[in-house]
C-alpha positions in Angstrom: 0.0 0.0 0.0 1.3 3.0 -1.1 1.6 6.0 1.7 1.5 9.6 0.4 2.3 12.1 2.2 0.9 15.5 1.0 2.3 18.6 2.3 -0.1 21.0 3.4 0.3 25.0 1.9 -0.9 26.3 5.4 2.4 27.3 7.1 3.1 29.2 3.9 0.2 31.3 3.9 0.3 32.0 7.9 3.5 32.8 7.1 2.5 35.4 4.6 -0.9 36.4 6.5 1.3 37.3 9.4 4.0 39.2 7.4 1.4 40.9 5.8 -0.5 41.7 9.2 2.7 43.2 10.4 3.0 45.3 7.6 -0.3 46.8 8.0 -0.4 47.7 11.3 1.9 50.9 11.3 -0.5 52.1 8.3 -3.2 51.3 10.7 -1.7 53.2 14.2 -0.2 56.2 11.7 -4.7 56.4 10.0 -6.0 56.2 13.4 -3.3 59.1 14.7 -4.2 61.1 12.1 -7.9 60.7 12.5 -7.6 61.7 16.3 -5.3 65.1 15.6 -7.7 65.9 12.6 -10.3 65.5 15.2 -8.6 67.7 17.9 -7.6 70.3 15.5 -11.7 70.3 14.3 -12.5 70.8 17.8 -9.6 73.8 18.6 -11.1 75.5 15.1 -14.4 75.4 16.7 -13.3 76.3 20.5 -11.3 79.4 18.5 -14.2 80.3 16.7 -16.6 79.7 19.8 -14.4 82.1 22.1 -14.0 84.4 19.1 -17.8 85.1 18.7 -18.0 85.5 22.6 -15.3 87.9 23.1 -16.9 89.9 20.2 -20.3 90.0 22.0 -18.1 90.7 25.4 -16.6 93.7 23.4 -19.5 94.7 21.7 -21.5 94.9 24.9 -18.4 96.6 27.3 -18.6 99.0 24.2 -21.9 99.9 25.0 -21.1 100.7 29.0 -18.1 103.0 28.0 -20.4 106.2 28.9 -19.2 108.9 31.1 -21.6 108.1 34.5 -21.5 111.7 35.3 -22.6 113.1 31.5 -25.3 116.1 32.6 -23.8 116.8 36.2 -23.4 119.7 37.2 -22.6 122.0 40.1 -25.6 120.8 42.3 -25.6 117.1 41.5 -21.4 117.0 42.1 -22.6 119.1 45.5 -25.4 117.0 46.8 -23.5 113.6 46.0 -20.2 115.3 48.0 -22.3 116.3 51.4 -24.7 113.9 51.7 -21.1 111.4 51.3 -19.3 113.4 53.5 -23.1 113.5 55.9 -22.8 109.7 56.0 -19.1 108.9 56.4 -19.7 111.5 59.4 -22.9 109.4 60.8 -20.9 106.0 60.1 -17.9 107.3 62.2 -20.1 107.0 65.4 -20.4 104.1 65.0 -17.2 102.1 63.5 -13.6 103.2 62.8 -12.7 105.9 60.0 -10.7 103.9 57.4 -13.7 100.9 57.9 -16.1 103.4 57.1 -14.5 105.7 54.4 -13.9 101.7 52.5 -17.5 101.0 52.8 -18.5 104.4 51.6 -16.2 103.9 48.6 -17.9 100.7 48.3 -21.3 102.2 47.9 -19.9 104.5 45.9 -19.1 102.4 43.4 -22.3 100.8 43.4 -24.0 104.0 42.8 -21.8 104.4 39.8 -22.3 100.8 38.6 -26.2 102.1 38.2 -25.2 105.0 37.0 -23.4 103.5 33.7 -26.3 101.8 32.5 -28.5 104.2 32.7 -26.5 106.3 30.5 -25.7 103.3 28.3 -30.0 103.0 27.9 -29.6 106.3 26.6 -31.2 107.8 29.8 -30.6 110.7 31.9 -29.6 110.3 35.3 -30.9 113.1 38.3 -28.9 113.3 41.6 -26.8 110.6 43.0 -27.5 110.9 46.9 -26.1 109.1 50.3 -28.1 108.1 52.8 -26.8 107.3 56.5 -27.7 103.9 57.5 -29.3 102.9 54.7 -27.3 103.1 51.6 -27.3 105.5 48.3 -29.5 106.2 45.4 -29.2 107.3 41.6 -32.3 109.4 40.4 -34.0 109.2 36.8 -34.9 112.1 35.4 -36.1 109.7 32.3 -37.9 106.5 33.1 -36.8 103.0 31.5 -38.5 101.7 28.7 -39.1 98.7 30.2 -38.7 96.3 33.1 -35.7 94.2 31.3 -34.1 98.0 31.2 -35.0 98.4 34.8 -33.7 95.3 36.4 -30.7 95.9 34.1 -30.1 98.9 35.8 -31.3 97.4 39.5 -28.6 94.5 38.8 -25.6 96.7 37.6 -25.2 98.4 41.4 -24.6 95.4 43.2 -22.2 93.8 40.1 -19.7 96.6 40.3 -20.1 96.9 44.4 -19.6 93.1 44.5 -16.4 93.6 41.8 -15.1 96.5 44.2 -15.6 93.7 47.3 -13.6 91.4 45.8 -11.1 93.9 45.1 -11.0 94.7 48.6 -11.0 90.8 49.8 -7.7 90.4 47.4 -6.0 93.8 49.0 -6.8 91.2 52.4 -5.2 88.2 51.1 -1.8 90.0 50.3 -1.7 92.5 53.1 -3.5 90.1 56.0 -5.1 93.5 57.4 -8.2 92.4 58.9 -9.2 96.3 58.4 -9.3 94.9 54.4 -11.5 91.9 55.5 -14.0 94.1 57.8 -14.9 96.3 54.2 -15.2 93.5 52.0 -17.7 91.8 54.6 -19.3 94.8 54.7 -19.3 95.5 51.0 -21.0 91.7 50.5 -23.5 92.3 52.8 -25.3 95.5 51.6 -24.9 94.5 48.3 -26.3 91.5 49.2 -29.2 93.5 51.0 -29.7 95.7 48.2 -31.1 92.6 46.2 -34.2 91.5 48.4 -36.7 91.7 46.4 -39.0 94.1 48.5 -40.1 97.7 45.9 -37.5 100.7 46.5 -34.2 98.2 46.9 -32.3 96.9 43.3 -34.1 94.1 44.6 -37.8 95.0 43.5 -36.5 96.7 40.9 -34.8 93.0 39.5 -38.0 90.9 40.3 -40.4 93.4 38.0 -38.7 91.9 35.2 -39.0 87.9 36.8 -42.3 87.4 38.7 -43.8 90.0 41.0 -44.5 87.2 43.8 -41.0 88.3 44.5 -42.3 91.6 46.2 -44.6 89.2 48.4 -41.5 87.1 49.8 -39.7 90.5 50.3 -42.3 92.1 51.7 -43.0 89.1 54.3 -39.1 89.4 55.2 -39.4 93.3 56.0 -42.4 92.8 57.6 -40.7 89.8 59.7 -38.2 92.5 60.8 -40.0 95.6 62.0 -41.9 93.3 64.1 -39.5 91.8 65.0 -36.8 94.7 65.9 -39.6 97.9 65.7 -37.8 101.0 65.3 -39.4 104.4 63.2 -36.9 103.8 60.2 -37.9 100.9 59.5 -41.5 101.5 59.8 -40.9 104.1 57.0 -39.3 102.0 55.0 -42.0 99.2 55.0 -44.2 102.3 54.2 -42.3 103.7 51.3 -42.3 100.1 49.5 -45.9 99.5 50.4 -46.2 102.4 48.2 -43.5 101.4 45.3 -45.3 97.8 45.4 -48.5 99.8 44.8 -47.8 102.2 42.5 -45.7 99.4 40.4 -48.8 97.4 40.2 -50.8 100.5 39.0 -48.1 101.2 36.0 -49.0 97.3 35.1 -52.4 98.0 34.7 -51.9 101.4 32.8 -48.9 100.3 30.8 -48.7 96.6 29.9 -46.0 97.3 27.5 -43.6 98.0 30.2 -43.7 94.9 31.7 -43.6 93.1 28.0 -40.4 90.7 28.9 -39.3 88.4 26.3 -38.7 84.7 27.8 -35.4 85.0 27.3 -34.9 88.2 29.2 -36.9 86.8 32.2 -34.6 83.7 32.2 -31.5 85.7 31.8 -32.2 88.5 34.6 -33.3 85.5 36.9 -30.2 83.7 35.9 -27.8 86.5 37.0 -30.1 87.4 40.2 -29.9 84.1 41.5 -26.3 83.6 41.2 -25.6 86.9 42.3 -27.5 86.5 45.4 -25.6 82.5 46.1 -22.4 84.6 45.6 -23.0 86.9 47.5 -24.6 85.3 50.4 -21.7 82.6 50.4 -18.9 85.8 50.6 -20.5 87.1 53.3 -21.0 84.4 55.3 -16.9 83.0 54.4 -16.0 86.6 55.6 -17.9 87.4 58.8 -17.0 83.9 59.7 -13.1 84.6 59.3 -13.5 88.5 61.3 -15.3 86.3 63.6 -12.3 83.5 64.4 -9.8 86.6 64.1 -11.7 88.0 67.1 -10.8 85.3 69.4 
């Protein structure tokens, strides 16, 4: 019986499958490189052209705040801003030392001017810029916004810059480690952080006309909660005064719809930047008293 033996190709062609495999998979690693950088580089060209658009907008809108905040002062308005500054640094100094007190005023100060901006970027005229002792400062309108997106526009650009300038103040802290430094900042986060309750005459009411008016309600309640709570005349007189800004803001409503004619995205936007504003702000102030506070001991 014959025996053949028949020699099989296979080892050959693994042979040549392999060598052929090897070859390949450089081209493979080198197609698969250059599919992830052209993917990168697609995704830097869009970041660029993402930032690009952003920064023009940025620009575009800085642009619009480069106004002179003092256009149509004159003598009186430079006067009555001056005494009734120099009336409330005088009041505060009864009460806490000078350089605390001139810091916070210069803190207000730049609040005031913060309101003052926009309103000449709105293309509106702005009346006397006044201190108050004990309860703050106030820009007047000699021409009304145009509507309640202008007008919390203009409520939320006071407590921006005064929350900028308390920052500013905070860092001055950090490199110095002058607790004088921390003592303004806190105090710069907390009446700005005052200024937005949402109760009529603060930037507060001003800000919720352009949200939901239920805001006045919850501010309200809180004023409400505190002249009962701690009665004294001023504050009697300020529950009265926004009693009366509540109800003649609900009158305007009635009388002129348009004015409260707020797109969807303006609502969401204003809302946006309130409530982050006040979670900012509330969170500085707390950090801050809390570190004057272990200082103390």
């Amino acid at each position: 019986m014959e025996s053949t033996t028949e020699t099989s190709p296979r080892p050959v062609e693994d042979r040549r499958s392999r060598l052929s495999g090897q070859a390949g998979l450089p081209v493979l690693h080198h197609s698969r490189r250059r599919g992830f950088f052209a993917r990168i580089l697609a995704a830097l060209v869009i970041a660029a052209g993402m930032v690009k658009a952003i920064a023009f907008v940025a620009f575009d809108y800085m642009r619009g705040l480069a106004v002179n905040p003092f256009e149509g002062f004159g003598l009186t308005q430079f006067a009555v801003a001056g005494a009734s500054m120099a009336l409330s640094i005088a009041a505060y100094a009864t009460k806490a030392p000078l350089p605390l007190v001139i810091g916070f005023a210069l803190i207000i100060l730049i609040h005031e001017i913060g309101h003052a901006v926009v309103i000449r970027a709105k293309g509106l005229r702005a009346g006397v810029m006044v201190f108050i002792p004990f309860i703050g400062g106030a820009v007047t309108l000699k021409d009304q916004p145009r509507s309640a997106y202008d007008d919390a526009q203009i409520g939320l650009a006071g407590p921006i810059a005064g929350t900028f300038a308390s920052l500013v103040v905070l860092q001055v802290y950090k490199w110095t480690n002058a607790p004088m430094y921390l003592a303004i900042a806190a105090a710069g986060f907390a009446v700005n952080l005052l200024n937005l309750l949402p109760i009529g005459m603060l930037d507060g009411g001003r800000i919720s006309a352009a949200v939901t008016k239920w805001m006045w309600v919850i501010g309200g309640g809180v004023l409400i909660y505190k002249v009962l709570k701690q009665p004294n005349p001023l504050m009697l007189i300020v529950l009265l005064l926004v009693a009366f800004q509540v109800y003649a803001s609900i009158q305007r409503e009635k009388d002129d719809k348009s004015f409260y004619d707020v797109t969807i995205s303006q609502r969401a936007a204003i809302a946006a930047t309130y409530f982050f504003l006040v979670l900012f702000l509330g969170h500085q102030t707390w950090m801050t008293l809390n570190r004057l506070s272990l200082l103390a001991k």
